[in-house]
C-alpha positions as CSV (number, residue, x, y, z in Angstrom):
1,X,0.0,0.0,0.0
2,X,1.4,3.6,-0.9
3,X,1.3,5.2,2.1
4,X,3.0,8.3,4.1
5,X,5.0,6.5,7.2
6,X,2.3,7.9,9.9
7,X,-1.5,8.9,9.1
8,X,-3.2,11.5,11.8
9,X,-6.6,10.4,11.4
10,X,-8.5,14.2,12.1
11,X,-6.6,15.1,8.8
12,X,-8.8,11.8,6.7
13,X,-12.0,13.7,7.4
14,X,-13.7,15.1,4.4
15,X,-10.7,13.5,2.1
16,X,-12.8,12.1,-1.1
17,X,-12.6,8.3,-1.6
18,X,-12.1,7.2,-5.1
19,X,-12.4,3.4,-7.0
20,X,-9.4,2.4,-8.8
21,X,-10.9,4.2,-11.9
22,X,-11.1,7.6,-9.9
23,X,-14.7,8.5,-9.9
24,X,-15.1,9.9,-6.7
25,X,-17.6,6.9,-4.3
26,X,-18.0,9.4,-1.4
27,X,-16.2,11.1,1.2
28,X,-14.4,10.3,4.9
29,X,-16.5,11.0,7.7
30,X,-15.0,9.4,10.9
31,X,-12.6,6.5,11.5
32,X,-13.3,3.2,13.5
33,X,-10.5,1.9,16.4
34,X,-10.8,-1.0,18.2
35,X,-9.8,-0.9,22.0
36,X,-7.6,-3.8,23.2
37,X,-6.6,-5.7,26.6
38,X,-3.2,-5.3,28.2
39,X,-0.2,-3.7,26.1
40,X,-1.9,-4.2,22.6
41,X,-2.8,-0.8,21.0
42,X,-6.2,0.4,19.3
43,X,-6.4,-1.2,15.5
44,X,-7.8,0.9,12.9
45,X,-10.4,-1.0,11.4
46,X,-12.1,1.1,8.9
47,X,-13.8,4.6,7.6
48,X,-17.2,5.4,7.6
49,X,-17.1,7.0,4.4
50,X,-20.7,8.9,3.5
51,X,-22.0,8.5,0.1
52,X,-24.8,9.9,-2.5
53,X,-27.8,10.5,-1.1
54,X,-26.0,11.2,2.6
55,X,-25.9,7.5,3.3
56,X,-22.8,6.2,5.9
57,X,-21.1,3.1,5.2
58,X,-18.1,0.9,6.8
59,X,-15.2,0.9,4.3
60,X,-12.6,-1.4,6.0
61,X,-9.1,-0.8,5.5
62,X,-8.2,-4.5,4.1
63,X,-10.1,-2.2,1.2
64,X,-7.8,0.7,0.9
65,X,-4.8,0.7,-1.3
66,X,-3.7,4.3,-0.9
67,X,-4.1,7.3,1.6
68,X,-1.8,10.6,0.5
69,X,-2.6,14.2,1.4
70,X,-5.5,14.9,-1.0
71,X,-7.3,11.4,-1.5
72,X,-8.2,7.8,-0.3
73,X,-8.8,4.7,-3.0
74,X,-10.2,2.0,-2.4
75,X,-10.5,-1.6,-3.8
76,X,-12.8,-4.0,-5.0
77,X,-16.3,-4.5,-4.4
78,X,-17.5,-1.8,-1.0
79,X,-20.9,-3.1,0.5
80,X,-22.9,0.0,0.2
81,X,-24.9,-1.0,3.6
82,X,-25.9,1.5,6.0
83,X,-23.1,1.9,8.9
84,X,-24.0,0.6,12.3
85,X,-21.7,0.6,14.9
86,X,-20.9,-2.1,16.9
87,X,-21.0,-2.4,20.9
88,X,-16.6,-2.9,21.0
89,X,-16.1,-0.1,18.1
90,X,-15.1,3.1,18.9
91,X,-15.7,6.5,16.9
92,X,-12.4,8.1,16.4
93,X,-13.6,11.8,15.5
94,X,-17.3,11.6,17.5
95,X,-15.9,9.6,20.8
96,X,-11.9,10.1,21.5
97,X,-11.1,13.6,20.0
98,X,-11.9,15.7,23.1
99,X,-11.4,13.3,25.4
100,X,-9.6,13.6,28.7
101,X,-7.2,11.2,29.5
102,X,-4.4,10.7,32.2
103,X,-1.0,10.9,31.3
104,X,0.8,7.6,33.2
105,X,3.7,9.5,34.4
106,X,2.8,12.9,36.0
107,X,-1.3,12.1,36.5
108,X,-1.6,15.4,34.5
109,X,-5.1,15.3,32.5
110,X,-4.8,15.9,28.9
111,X,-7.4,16.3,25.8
112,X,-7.2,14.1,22.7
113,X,-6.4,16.7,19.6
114,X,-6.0,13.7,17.0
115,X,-4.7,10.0,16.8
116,X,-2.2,8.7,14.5
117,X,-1.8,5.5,13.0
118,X,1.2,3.1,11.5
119,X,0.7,0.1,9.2
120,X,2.7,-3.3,10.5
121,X,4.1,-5.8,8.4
122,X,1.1,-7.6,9.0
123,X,-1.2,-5.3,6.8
124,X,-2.5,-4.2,10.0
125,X,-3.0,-0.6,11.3
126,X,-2.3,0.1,14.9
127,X,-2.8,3.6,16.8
128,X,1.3,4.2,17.8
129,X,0.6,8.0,19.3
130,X,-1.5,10.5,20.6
131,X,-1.3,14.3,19.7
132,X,-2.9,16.0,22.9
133,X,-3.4,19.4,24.4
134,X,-2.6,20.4,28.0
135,X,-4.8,22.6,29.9
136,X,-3.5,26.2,30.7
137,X,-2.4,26.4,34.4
138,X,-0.5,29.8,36.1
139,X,1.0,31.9,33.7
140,X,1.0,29.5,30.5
141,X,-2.4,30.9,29.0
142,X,-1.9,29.4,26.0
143,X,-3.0,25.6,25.3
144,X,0.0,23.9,25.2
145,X,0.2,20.3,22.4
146,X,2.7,17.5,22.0
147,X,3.0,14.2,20.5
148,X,3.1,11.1,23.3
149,X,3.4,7.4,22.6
150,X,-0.3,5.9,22.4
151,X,0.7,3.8,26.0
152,X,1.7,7.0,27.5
153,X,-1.5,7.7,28.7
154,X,-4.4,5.6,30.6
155,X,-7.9,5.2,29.3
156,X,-6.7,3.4,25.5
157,X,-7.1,-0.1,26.8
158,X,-9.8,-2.2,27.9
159,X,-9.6,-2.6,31.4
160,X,-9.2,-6.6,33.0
161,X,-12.6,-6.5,34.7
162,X,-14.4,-5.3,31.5
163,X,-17.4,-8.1,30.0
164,X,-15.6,-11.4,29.1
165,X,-17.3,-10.9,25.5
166,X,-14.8,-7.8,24.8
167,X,-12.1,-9.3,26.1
168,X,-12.1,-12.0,24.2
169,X,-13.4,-10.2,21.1
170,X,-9.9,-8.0,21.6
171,X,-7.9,-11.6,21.6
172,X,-9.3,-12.0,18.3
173,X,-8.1,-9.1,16.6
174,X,-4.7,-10.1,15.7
175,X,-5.7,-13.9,15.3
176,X,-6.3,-15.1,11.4
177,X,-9.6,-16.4,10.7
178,X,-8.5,-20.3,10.7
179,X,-7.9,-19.5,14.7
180,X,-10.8,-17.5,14.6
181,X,-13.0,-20.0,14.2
182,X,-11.0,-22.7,16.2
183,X,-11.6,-20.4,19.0
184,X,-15.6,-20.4,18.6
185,X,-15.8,-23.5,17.8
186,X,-14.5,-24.6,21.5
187,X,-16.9,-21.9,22.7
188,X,-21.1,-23.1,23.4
189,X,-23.4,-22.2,21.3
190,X,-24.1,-19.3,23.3
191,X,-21.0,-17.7,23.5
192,X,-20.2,-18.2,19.8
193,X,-23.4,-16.4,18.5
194,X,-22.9,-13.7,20.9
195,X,-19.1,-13.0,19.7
196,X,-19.9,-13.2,15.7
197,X,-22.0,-10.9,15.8
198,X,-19.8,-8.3,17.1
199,X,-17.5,-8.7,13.6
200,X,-18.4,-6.3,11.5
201,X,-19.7,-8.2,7.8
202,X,-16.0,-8.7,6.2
203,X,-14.5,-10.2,9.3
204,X,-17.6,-12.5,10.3
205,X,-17.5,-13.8,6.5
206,X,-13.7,-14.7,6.3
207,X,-14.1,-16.7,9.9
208,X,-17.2,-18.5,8.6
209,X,-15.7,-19.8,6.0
210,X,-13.0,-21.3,8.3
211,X,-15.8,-22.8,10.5
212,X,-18.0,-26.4,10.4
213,X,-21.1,-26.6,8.1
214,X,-23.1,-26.7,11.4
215,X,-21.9,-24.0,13.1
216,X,-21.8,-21.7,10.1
217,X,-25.6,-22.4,9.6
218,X,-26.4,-21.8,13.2
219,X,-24.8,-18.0,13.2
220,X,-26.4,-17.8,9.7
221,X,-29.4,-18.6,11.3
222,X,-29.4,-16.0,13.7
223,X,-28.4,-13.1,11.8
224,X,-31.2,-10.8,10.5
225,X,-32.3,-11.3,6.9
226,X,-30.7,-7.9,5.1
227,X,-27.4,-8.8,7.1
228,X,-27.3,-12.7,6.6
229,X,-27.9,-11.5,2.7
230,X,-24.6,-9.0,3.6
231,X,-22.3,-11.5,5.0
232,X,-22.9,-14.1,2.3
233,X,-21.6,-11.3,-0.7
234,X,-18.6,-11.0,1.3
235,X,-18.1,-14.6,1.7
236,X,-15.8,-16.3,-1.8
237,X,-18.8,-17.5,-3.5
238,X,-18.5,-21.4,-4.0
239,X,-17.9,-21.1,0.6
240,X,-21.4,-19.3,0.6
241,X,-23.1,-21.7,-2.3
242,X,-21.8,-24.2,-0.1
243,X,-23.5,-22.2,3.5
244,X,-26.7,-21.9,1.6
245,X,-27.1,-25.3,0.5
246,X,-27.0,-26.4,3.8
247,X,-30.0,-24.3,4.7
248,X,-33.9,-24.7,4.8
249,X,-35.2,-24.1,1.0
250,X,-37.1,-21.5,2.0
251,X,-34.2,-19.7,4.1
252,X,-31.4,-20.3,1.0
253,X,-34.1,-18.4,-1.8
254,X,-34.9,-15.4,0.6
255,X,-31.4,-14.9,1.2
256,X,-30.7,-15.1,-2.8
257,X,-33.3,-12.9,-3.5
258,X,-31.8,-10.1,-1.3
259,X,-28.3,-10.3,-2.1
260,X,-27.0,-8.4,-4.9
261,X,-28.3,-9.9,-8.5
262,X,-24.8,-10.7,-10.1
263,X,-23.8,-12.2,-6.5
264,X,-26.6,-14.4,-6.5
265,X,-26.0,-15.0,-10.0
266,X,-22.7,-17.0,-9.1
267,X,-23.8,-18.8,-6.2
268,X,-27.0,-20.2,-8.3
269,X,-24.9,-21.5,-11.2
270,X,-22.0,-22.8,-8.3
271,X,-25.0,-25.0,-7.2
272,X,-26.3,-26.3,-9.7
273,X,-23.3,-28.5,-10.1
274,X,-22.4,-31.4,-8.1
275,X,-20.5,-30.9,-5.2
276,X,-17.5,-32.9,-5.7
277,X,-17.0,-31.7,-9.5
278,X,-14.9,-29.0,-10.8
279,X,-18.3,-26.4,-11.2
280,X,-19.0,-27.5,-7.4
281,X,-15.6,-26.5,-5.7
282,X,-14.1,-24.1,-8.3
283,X,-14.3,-20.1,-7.0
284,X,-16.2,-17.9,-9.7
285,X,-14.1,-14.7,-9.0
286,X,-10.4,-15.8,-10.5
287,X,-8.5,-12.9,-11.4
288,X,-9.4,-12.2,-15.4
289,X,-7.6,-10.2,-18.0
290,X,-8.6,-9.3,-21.9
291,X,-6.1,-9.9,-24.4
292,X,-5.0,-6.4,-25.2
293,X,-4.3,-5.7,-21.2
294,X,-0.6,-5.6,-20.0
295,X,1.9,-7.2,-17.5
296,X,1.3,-4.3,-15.0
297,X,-2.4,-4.9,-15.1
298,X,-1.6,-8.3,-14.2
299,X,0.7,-7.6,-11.4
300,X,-1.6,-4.9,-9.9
301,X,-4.1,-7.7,-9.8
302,X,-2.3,-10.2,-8.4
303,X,-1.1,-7.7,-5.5
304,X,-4.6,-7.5,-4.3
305,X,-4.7,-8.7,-0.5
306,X,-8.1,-10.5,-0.7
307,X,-6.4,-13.0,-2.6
308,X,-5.4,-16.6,-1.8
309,X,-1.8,-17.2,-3.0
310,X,-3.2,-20.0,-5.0
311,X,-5.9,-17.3,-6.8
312,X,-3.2,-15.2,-7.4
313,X,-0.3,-18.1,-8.9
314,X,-2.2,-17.1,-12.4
315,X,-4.2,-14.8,-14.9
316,X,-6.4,-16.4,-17.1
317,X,-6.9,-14.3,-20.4
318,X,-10.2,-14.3,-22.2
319,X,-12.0,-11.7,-24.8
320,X,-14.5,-10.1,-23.4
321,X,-16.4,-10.1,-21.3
322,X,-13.8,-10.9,-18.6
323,X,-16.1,-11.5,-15.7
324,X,-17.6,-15.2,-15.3
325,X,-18.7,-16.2,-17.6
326,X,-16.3,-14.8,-20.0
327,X,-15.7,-14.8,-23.6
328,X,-13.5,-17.2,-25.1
329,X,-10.6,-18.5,-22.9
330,X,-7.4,-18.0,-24.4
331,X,-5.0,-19.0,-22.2
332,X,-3.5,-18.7,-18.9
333,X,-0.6,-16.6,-17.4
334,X,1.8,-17.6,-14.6
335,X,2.7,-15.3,-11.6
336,X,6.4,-16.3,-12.6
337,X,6.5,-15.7,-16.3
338,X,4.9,-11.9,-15.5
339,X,7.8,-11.2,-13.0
340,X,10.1,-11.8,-15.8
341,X,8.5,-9.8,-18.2
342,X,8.2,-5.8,-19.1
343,X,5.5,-4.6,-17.6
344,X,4.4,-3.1,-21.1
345,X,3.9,-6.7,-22.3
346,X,0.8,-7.9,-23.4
347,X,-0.8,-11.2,-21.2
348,X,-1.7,-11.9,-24.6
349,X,1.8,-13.0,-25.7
350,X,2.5,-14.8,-23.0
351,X,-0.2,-17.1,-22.2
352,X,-0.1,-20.7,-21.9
353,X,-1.9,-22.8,-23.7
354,X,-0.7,-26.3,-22.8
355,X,-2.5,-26.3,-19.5
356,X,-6.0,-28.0,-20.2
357,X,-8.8,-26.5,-18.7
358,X,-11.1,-28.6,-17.3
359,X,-14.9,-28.7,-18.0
360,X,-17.0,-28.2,-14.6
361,X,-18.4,-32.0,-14.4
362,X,-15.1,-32.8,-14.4
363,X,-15.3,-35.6,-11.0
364,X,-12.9,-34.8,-8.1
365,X,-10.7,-37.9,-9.3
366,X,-10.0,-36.9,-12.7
367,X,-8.8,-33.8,-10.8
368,X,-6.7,-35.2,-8.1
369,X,-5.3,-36.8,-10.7
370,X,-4.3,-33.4,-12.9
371,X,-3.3,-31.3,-10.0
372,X,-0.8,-34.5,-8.6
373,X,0.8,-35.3,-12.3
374,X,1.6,-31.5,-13.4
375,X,2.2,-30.3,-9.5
376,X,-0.3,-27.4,-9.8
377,X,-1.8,-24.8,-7.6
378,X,-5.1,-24.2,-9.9
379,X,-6.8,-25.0,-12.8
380,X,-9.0,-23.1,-15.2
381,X,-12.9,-24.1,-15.7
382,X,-14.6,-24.3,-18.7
383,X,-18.0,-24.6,-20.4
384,X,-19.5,-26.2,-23.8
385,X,-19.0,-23.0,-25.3
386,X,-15.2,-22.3,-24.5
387,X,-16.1,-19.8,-21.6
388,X,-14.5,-19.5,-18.6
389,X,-16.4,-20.0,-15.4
390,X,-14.1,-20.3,-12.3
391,X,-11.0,-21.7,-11.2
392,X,-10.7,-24.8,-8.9
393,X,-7.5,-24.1,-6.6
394,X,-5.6,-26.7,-4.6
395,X,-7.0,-25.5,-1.0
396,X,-10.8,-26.1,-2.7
397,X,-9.2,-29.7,-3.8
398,X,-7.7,-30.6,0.0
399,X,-10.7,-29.1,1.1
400,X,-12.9,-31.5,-0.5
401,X,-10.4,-34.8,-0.4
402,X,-11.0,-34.5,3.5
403,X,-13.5,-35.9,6.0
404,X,-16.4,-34.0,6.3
405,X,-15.8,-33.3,10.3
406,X,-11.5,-32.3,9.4
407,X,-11.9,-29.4,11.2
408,X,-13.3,-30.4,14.0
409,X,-10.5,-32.8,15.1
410,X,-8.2,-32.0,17.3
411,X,-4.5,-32.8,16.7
412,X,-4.3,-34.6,20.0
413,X,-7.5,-37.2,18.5
């Protein structure tokens, strides 16, 4: 991400936000922090961003690619429902700018004049320090300000004795989804509804897919309708056509009918094919380029965080259209063979065209088999009419070769 080294967040509000095409979405309006136990500091989560007409919505940061001095872009697909915030979220602009806190040292009491923020390795973005104002006393009339490290003061962490849900919702900040959903899957039935529904719609997707049929349909369950519909676009879509076959007919076409059309587009035509076949496990969001699109294009695909490293090991190259289902499939580009190239190079002369695709009723043998022989990471999906329509990746392949109950066995069983 192209950013300065340190972001004040004050500064973000009113910025414009702008899609990688630069038509303006919408502008900042506040930040979101999370509070943490013990020496962890705040994480920026997101920006409520307010769009046409005067609508607020959560834009999490996993979604923005660059923040300079004049503008904000983000990436991919922005869920345009209205923001609500949630019980361990706090407001940076409404709720800790003008706040008095206690600096650890001296006891003095000082105000919060804005909050800055570092991104880690990790992709993650942690408040690192506070710029505060002191209150005039004797003959300093004027407000006095300085910079202090975010732990320099008391009132930033969640305190030991606060509810056992926050605390353990702060554990799970820096944990990936995989552990995630270990965690609430230990927990009772409970105690694991009550936590996922504090993640906000991005995070509560990622972790379900991570988590056992039957406990994904039990949060699923108990998640109103408009937000159930919400969670399920943010989920890949062959995870939520597999969530929604596993619900009450009834249930599966309400949910379908809310979500957005091309959404439910993809997760209609991912179950209509059986589920151990290449059109039952294959993802119908690869990363897709036209002929007369470039190396650079490719790479600034492939750089996109949402990714799986096995979605982003190759480009497949089709005329257009190039969203599922394509135009005609051409070929496919390897990660490896783009790094060596110019990145004025068109995909088209470099595709591949030994790899066989493989058609999507295409049994999970016959690809065991394919994946083992040519030691691949993915393989492209097509239909009777030379389309592409997904991509079946070696994680959707493992995924399916194992028992049904894998993750719910512990490595000590």
């Amino acid at each position: 991400m192209n950013t300065n080294p340190r972001v004040f967040l004050a500064r973000l509000n009113g910025l414009g936000v702008f899609d990688p095409m630069g038509d303006q979405m919408g502008k900042v309006r506040d930040s979101i922090v999370v509070l943490r136990t013990g020496s962890n500091p705040p994480r920026l989560t997101g920006l409520v961003v307010e769009v046409p007409p005067r609508r607020r919505i959560f834009v999490p940061m996993t979604k923005v690619t660059t923040i300079d001095a004049g503008q904000i872009i983000v990436t991919g697909t922005v869920n345009l429902r209205r923001f609500q915030q949630r019980r361990n979220e706090t407001l940076v602009t409404a709720e800790l700018l003008d706040r008095s806190v206690t600096m650890s040292a001296t006891g003095e009491v000082v105000t919060i004049a804005d909050v800055s923020v570092e991104q880690t390795r990790s992709r993650e973005w942690l408040v690192d320090q506070l710029f505060v104002r002191r209150a005039p006393t004797g003959l300093r009339r004027r407000t006095e300000k300085m910079t202090v490290a975010w732990n320099a003061v008391t009132g930033l962490s969640l305190p030991s004795q606060d509810q056992p849900a926050e605390q353990l919702l702060a554990t799970m900040d820096s944990l990936r989804a995989a552990d995630v959903a270990a965690m609430l899957h230990e927990l009772s039935p409970k105690r694991r509804i009550e936590i996922a529904r504090e993640f906000n719609d991005e995070r509560l997707a990622d972790v379900l897919e991570e988590l056992p049929d039957q406990d994904q349909v039990e949060i699923l369950e108990t998640l109103e309708a408009e937000r159930a519909a919400d969670v399920l676009e943010e989920m890949d879509p062959d995870d939520a056509a597999d969530l929604i076959s596993e619900l009450p007919p009834e249930r599966a076409e309400d949910l379908l009918e809310r979500m957005e059309p091309e959404e439910a587009e993809d997760i209609r035509r991912l179950l209509s094919y059986d589920d151990f076949s290449a059109g039952g496990m294959m993802t119908s969001e690869p990363i897709v380029l036209a002929p007369d699109e470039t190396v650079a294009d490719a790479l600034a695909q492939i750089r996109n965080p949402d990714l799986s490293p096995a979605l982003a090991s190759q480009v497949y190259v089709c005329r257009t259209p190039t969203e599922t289902p394509t135009g005609k499939y051409l070929g496919v580009c390897h990660f490896q063979r783009l790094l060596r190239e110019p990145p004025s190079s068109l995909v088209s002369s470099l595709i591949d065209t030994t790899l066989e695709p493989m058609r999507p009723d295409t049994p999970l043998s016959d690809l065991t088999r394919s994946f083992a022989a040519y030691n691949l990471v993915a393989l492209p999906v097509v239909d009777e009419n030379g389309s592409l329509v997904g991509a079946v990746t070696f994680d959707d392949l493992v995924d399916h070769m194992l028992p049904e109950d894998w993750r719910e066995v512990s490595d000590h069983d």
